[in-house]
DRENDO-1510 file (C-alpha; in Angstrom, 1 decimal, always signed):
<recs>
REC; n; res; u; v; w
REC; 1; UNK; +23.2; -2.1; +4.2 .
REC; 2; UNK; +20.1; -0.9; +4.6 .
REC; 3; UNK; +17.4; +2.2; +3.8 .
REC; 4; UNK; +16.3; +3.4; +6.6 .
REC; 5; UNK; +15.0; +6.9; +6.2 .
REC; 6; UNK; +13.9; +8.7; +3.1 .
REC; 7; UNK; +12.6; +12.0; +2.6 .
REC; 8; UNK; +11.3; +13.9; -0.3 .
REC; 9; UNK; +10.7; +16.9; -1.8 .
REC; 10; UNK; +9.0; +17.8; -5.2 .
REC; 11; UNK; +9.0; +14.5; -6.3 .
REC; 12; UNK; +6.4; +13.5; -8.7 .
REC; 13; UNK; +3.3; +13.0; -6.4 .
REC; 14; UNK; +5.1; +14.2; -3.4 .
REC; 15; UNK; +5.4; +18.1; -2.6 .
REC; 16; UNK; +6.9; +17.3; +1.2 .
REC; 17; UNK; +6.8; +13.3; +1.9 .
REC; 18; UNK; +8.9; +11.3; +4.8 .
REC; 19; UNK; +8.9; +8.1; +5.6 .
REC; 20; UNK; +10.6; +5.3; +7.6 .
REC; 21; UNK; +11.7; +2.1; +5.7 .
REC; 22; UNK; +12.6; -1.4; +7.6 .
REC; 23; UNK; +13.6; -4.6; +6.2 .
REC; 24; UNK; +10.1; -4.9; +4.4 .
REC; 25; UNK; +8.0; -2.4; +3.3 .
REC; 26; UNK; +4.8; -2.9; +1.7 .
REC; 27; UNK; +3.0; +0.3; -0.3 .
REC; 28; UNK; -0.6; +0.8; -0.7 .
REC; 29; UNK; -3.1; +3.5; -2.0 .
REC; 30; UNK; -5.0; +4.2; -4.3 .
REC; 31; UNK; -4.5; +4.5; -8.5 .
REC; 32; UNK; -2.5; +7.2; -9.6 .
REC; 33; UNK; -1.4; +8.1; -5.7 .
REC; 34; UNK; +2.3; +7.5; -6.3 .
REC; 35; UNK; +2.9; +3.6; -5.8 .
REC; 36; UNK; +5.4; +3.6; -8.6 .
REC; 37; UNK; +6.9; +6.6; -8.5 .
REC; 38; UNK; +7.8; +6.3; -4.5 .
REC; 39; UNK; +9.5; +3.2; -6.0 .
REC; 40; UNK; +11.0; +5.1; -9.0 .
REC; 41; UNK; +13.0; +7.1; -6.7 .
REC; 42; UNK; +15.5; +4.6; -5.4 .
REC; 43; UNK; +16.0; +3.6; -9.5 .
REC; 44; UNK; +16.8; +6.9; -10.4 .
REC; 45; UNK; +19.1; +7.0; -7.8 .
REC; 46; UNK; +20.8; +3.8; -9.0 .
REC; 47; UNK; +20.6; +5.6; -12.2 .
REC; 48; UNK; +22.6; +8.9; -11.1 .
REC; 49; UNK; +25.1; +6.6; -9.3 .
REC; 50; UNK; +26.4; +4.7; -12.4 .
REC; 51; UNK; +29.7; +6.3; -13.9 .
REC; 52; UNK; +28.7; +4.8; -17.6 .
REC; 53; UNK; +25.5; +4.7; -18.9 .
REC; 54; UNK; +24.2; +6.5; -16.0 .
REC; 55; UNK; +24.5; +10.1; -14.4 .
REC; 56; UNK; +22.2; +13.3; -13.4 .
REC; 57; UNK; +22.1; +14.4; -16.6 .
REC; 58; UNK; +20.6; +11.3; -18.3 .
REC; 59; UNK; +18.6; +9.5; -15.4 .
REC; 60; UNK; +16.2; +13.1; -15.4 .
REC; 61; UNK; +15.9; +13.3; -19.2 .
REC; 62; UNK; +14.9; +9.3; -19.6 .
REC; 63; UNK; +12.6; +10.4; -17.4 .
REC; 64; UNK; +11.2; +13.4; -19.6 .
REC; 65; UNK; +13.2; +16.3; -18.2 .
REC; 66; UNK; +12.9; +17.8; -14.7 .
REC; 67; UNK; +9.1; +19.1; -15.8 .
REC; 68; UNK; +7.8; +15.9; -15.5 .
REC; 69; UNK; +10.1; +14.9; -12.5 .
REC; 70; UNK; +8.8; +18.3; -10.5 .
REC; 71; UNK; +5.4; +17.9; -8.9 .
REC; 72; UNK; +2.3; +19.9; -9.9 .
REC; 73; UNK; +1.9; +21.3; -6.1 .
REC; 74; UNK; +5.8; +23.1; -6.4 .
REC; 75; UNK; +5.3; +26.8; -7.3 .
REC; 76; UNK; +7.9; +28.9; -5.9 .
REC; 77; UNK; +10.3; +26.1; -4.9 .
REC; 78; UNK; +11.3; +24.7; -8.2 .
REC; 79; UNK; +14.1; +22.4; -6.5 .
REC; 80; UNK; +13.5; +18.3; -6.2 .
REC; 81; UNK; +15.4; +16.7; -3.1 .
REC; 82; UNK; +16.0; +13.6; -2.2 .
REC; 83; UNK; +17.5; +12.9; +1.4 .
REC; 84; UNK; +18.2; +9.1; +2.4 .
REC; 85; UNK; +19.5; +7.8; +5.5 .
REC; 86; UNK; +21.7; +4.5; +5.3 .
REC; 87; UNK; +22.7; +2.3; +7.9 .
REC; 88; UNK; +25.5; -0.2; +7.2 .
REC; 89; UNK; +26.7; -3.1; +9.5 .
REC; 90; UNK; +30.1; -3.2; +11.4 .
REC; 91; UNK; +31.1; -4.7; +14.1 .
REC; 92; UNK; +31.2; -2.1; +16.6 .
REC; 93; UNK; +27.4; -1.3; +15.6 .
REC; 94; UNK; +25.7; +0.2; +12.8 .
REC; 95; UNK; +27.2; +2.7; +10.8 .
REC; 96; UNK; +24.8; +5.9; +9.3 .
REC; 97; UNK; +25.4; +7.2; +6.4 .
REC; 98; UNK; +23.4; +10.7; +5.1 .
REC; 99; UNK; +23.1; +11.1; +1.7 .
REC; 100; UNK; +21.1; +14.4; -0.2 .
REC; 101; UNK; +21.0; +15.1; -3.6 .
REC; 102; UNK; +19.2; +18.0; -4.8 .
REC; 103; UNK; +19.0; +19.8; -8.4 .
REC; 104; UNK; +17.1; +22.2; -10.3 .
REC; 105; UNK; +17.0; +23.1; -14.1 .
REC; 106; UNK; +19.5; +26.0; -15.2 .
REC; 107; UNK; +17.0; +28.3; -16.1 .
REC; 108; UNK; +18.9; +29.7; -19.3 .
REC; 109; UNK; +21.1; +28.7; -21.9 .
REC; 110; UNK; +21.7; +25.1; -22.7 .
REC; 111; UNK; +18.8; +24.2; -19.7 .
REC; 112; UNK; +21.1; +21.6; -18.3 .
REC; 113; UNK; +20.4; +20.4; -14.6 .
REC; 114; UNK; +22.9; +21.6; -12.1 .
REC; 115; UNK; +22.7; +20.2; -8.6 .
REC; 116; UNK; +22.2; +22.8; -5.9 .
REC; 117; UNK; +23.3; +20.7; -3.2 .
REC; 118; UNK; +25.0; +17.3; -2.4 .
REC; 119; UNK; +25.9; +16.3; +0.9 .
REC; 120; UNK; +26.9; +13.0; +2.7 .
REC; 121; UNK; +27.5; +12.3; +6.2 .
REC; 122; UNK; +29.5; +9.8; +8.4 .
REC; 123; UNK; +28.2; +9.5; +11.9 .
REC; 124; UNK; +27.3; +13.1; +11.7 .
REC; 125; UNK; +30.4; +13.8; +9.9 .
REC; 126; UNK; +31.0; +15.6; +6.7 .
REC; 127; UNK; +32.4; +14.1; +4.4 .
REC; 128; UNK; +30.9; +16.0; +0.9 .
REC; 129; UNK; +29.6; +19.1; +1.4 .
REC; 130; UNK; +28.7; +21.0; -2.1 .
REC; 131; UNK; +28.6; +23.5; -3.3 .
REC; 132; UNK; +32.1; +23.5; -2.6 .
REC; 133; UNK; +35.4; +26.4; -3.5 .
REC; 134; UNK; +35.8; +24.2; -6.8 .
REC; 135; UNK; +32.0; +24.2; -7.6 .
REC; 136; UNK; +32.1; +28.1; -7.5 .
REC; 137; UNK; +35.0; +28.3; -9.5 .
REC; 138; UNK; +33.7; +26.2; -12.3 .
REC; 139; UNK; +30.4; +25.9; -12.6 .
REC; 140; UNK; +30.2; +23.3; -14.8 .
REC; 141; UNK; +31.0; +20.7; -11.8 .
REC; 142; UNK; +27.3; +20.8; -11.1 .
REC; 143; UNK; +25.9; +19.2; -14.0 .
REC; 144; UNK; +27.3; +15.8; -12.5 .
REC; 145; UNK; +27.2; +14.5; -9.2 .
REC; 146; UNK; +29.8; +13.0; -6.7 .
REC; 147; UNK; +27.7; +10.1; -6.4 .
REC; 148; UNK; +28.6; +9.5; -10.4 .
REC; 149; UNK; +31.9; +10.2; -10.2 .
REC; 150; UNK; +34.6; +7.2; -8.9 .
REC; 151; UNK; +37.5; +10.2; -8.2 .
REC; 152; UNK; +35.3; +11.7; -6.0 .
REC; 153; UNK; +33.0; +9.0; -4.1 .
REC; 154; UNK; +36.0; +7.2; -2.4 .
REC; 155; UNK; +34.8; +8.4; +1.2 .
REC; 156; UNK; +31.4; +7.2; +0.2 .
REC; 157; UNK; +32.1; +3.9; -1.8 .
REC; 158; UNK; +30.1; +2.0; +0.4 .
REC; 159; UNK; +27.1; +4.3; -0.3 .
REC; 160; UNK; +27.6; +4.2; -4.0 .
REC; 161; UNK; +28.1; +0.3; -4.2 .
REC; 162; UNK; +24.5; -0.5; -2.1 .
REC; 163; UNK; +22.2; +2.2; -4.2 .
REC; 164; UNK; +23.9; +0.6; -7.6 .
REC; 165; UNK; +22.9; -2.4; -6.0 .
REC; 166; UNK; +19.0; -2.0; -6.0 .
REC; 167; UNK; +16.9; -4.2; -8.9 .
REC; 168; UNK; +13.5; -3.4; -10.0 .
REC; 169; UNK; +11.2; -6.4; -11.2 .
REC; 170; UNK; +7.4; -6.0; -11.9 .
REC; 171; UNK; +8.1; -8.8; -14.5 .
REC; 172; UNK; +5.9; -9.2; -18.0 .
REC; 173; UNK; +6.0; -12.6; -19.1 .
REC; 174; UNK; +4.7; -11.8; -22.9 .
REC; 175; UNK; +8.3; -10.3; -23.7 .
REC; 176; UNK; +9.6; -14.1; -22.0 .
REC; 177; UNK; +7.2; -15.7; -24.3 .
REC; 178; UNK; +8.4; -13.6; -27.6 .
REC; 179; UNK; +11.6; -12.9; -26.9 .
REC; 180; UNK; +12.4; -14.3; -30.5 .
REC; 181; UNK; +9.9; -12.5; -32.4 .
REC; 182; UNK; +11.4; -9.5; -30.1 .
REC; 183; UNK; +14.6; -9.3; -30.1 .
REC; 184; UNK; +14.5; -6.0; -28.6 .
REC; 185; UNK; +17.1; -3.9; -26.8 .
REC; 186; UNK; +17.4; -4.7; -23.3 .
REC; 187; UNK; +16.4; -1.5; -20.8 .
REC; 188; UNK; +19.5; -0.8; -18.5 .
REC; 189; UNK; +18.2; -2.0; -15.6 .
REC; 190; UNK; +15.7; -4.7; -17.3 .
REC; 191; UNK; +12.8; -3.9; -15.4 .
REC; 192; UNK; +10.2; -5.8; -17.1 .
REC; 193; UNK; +12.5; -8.9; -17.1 .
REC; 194; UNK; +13.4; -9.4; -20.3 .
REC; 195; UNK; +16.9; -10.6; -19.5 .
REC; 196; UNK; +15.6; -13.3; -17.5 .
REC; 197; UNK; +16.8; -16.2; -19.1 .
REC; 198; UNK; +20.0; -14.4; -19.9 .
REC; 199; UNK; +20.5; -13.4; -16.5 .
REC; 200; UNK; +20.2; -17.1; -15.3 .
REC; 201; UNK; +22.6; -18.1; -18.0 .
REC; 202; UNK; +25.6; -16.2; -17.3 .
REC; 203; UNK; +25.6; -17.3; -13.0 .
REC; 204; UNK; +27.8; -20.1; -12.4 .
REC; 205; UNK; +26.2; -23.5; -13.1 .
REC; 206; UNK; +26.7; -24.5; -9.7 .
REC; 207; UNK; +24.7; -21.5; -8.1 .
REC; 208; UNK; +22.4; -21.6; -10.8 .
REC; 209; UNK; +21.0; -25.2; -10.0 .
REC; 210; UNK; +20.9; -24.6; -6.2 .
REC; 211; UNK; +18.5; -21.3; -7.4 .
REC; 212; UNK; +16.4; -23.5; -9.4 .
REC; 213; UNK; +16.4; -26.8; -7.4 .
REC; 214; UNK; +15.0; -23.8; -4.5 .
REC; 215; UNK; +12.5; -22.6; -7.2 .
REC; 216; UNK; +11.3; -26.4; -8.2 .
REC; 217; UNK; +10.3; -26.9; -4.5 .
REC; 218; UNK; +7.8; -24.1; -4.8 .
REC; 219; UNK; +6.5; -24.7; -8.0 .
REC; 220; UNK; +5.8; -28.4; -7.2 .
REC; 221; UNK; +3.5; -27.1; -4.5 .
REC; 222; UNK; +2.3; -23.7; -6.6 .
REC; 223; UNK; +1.8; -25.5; -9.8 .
REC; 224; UNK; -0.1; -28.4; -10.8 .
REC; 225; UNK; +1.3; -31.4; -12.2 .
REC; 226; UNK; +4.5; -29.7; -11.7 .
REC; 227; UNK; +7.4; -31.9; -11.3 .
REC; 228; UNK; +10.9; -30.7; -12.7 .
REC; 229; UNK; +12.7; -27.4; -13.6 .
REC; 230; UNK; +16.0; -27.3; -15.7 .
REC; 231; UNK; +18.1; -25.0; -17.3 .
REC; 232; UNK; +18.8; -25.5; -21.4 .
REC; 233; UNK; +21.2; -23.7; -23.7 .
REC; 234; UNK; +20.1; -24.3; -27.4 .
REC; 235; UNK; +23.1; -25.4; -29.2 .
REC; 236; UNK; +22.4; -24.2; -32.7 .
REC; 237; UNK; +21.2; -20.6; -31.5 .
REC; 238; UNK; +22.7; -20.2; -28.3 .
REC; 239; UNK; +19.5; -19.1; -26.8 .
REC; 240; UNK; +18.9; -19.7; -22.8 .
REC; 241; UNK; +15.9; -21.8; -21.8 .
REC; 242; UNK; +14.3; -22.9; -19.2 .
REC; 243; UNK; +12.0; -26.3; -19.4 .
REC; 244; UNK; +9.4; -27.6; -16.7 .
REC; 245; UNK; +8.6; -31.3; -16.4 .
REC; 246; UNK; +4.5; -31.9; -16.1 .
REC; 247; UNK; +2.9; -35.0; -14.9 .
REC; 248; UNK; +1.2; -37.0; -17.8 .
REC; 249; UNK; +0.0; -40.2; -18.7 .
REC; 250; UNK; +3.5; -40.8; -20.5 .
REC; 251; UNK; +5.7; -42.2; -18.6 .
REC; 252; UNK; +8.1; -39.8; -18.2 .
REC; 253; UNK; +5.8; -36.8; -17.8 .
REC; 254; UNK; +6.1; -33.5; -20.6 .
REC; 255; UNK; +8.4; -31.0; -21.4 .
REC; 256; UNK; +7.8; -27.7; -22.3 .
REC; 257; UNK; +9.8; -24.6; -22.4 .
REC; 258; UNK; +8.8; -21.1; -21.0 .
REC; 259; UNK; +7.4; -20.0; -24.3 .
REC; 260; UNK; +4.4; -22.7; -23.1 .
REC; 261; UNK; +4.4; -21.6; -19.2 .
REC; 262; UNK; +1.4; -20.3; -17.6 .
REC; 263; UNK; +1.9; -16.0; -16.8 .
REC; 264; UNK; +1.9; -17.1; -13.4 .
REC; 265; UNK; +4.8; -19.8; -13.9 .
REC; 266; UNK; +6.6; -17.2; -15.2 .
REC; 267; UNK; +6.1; -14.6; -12.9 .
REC; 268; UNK; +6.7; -16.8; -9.8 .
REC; 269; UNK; +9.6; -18.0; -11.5 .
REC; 270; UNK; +10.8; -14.5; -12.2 .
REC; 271; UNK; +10.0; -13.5; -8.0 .
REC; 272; UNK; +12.3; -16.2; -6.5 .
REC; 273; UNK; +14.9; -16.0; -9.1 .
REC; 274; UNK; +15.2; -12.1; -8.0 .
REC; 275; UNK; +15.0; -13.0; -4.2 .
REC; 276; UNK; +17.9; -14.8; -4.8 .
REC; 277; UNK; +19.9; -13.0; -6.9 .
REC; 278; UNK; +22.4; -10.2; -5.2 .
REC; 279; UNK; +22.0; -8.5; -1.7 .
REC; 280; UNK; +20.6; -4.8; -2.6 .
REC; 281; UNK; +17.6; -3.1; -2.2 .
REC; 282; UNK; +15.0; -5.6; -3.9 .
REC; 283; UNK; +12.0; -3.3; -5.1 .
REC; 284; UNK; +8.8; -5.6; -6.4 .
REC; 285; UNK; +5.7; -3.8; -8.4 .
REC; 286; UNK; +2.5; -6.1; -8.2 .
REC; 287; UNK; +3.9; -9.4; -7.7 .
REC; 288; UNK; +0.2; -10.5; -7.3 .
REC; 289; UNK; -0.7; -10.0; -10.7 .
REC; 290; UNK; -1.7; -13.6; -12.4 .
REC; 291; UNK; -1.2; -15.3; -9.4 .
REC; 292; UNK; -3.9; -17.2; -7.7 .
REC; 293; UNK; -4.7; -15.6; -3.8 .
REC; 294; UNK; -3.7; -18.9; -2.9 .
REC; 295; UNK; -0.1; -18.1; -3.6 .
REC; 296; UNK; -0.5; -14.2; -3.6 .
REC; 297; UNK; -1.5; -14.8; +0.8 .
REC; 298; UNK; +2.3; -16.7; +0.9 .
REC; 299; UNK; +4.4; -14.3; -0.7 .
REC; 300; UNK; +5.5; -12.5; +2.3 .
REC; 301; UNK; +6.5; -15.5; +3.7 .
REC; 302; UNK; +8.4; -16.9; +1.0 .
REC; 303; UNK; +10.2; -13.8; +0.9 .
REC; 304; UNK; +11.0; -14.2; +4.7 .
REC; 305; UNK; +11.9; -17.7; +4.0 .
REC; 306; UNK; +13.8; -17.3; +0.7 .
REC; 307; UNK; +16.3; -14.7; +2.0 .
REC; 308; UNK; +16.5; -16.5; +5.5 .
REC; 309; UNK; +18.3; -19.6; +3.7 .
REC; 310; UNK; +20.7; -17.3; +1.8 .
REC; 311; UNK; +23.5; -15.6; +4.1 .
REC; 312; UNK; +22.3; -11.9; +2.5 .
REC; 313; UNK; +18.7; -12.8; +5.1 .
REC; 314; UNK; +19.1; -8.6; +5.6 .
REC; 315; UNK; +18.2; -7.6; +2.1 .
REC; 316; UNK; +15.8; -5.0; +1.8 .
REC; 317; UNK; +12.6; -5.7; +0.1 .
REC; 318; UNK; +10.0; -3.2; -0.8 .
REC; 319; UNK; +6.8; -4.1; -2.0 .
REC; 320; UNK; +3.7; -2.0; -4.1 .
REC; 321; UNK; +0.7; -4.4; -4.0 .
REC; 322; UNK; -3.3; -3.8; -4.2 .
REC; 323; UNK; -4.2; -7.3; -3.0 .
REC; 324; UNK; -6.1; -8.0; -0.1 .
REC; 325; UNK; -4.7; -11.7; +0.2 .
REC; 326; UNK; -1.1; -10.9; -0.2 .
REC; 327; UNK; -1.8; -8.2; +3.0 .
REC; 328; UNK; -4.0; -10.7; +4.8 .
REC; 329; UNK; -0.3; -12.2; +6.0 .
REC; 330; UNK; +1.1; -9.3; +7.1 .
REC; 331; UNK; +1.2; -9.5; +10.9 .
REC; 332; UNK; +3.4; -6.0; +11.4 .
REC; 333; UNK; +1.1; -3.4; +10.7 .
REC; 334; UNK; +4.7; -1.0; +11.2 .
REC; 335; UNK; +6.0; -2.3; +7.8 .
REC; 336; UNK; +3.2; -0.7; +5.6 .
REC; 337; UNK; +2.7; +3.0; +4.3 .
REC; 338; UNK; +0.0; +3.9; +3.1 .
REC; 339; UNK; -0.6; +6.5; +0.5 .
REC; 340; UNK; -3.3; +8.9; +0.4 .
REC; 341; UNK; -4.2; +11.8; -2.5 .
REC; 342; UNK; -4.6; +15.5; -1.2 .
REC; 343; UNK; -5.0; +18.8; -3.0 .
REC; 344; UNK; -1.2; +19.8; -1.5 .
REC; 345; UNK; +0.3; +16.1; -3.2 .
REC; 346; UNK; +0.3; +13.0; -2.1 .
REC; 347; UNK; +1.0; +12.0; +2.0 .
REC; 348; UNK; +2.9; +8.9; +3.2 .
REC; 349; UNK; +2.4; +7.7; +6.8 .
REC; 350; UNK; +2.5; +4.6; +8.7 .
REC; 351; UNK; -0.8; +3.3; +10.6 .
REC; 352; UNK; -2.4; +5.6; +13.1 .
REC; 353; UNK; -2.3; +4.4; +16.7 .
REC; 354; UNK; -6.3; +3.7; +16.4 .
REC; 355; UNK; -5.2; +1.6; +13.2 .
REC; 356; UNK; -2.2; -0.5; +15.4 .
REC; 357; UNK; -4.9; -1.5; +17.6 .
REC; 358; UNK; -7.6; -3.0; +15.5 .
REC; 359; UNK; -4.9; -4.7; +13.8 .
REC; 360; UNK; -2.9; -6.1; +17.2 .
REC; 361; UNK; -6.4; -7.0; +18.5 .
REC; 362; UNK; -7.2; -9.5; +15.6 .
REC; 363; UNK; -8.0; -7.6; +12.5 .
REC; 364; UNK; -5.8; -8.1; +9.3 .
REC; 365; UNK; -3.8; -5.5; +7.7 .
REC; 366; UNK; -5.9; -5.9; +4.7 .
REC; 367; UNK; -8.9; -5.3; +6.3 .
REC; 368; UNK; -8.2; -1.9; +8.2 .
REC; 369; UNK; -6.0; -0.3; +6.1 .
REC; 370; UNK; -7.2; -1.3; +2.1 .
REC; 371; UNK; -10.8; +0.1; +2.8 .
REC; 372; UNK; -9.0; +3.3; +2.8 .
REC; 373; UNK; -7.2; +3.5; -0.9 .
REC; 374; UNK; -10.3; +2.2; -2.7 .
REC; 375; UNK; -12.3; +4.8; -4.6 .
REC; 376; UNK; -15.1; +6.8; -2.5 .
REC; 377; UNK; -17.8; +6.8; -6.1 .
REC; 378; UNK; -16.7; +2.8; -7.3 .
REC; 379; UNK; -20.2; +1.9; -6.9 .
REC; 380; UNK; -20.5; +4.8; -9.8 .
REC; 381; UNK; -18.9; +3.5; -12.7 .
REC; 382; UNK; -20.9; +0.5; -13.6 .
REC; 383; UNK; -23.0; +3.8; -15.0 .
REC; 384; UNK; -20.6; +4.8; -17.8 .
REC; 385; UNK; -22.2; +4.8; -20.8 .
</recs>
């Protein structure tokens, strides 16, 4: 299945934002214009849509209640919607799915958030349409969406199943390195990838070496001196490892485990373990960050590549970068939004027509569109004093 469509209102950054999505997206702008939040909407979703440990109610307040969710530009119009377009495969051609969710607090009493309208479509046909008869009669229906709730999402399962589906990684190898000294509790949906190694323990050993066996060939090219990868359990503690093989002037090279890998090792480890793990909506934060350009230029293409061997080759993949050499391999200018700042929230839009041209006529990405989310006074703050 696949994201096709999503349009926003009062959302963080976003007073009125729409956008088209494709198999890969890549998001630019500026600091502060909305990079992660855009992303954060398709986890709060996956948030709302789990019947334990998830729901309306708790995926606003982990996010500091509907004040912070609201953006700054919404006056009047205190409502946040979110309306996403789905298509999902069959054989007699794609099938669309319409999903909107929208909500606003209670206003009084107990300050809960009550959804004001939740509707999903089949092929242009309704198939939720609320508020409903029951909604009217008790009110309290509208603290909780359909989306959450398995007795009334059977017409939509589909829907339900692909947006619980979607995994968040922008990966920090220090809690890796210390998970020991740690020992924290995991976030729900692990986003910092924490449960890495615990992840990789529980698939089935057989799919787990063909995943790392996949990752080895990339590292032997990415890393140097690289020459094996292996998975370890440790029998006194239990623990998951992994342990890379290096080149040496022993004879049989030198192990080391992941507590010893570069932040790069374990952030490209952590970026082709995710590409190959499930078939939802894959959303990656900065996977430049302690990467050399070298490697940063190829990721699109090992993305490509990656999810071309699997059978799942149309998983979605949506990508928030700042790096020049991870753009300069973008050849389809249509798969990148940019973001830009205004006084009325932030705007998303594709490349202008003037924009398409420079880049079909031999200009990168990086270099007609990045020029425009760097900041206009840079030069300025060598001066702080």
């Amino acid at each position: 299945m696949l994201i096709s469509h999503l349009k926003l209102k009062n959302w963080r950054n976003f007073k009125q934002a729409e956008l088209p999505l494709d198999k890969r997206v890549y998001l630019i702008g500026a600091n502060a214009s909305g990079k992660s939040n855009l992303l954060d909407v398709f986890r709060f979703m996956r948030e709302v849509s789990m019947a334990s440990g998830g729901g309306l109610q708790k995926a606003v307040e982990s996010r500091g209640g509907i004040t912070k969710l609201r953006c700054l530009q919404a006056r009047a119009d205190t409502e946040v919607r979110i309306d996403m377009t789905l298509l999902e495969p069959a054989d007699g051609g794609d099938v669309r799915w319409d999903y909107t969710l929208a909500f606003k607090g209670e206003g009084k009493g107990q300050q809960r958030i009550l959804v004001s309208a939740e509707h999903v479509l089949r092929d242009g046909t309704v198939v939720v349409t609320r508020p409903d008869i029951e909604d009217k009669r008790d009110p309290l229906r509208l603290t909780q969406t359909h989306l959450e709730q398995v007795n009334n999402n059977l017409g939509f399962r589909a829907v339900v199943a692909h947006i619980q589906s979607t995994t968040y990684l922008h990966l920090v190898p220090q809690l890796l390195k210390h998970a020991d000294a740690i020992s924290g509790r995991l976030m729900d949906d692990d986003p910092f990838g924490q449960g890495l190694l615990q992840r990789i323990a529980k698939t089935p050993a057989k799919t787990r070496g063909a995943r790392l066996r996949r990752i080895q060939q990339v590292l032997a090219q990415a890393v140097p001196q690289f020459n094996e990868l292996r998975f370890d359990q440790d029998k006194t503690t239990g623990m998951p490892h992994l342990e890379a093989c290096y080149q040496h002037w022993r004879p049989h090279g030198a192990w080391q485990r992941e507590d010893q890998f570069s932040d790069g090792t374990l952030r490209l480890i952590g970026l082709l373990w995710a590409l190959q793990e499930g078939d939802g909506l894959l959303l990656l934060e900065e996977p430049e960050l302690s990467l050399n350009d070298a490697i940063v230029s190829r990721i699109p293409l090992m993305v490509d590549r990656v999810l071309r061997k699997r059978s799942a080759s149309a998983r979605q993949v949506i990508i928030s970068t700042h790096s020049d050499a991870l753009l300069s391999d973008v050849s389809d200018a249509a798969c990148v939004l940019l973001l830009e700042s205004t006084a009325n929230g932030t705007q998303v839009r594709p490349p202008s027509p003037q924009e398409s041209s420079l880049i079909a006529n031999g200009l990168s990405v990086s270099e007609v569109l990045l020029p425009k989310t760097r900041v206009q006074n840079a030069d300025q703050l060598g001066l702080f004093a």
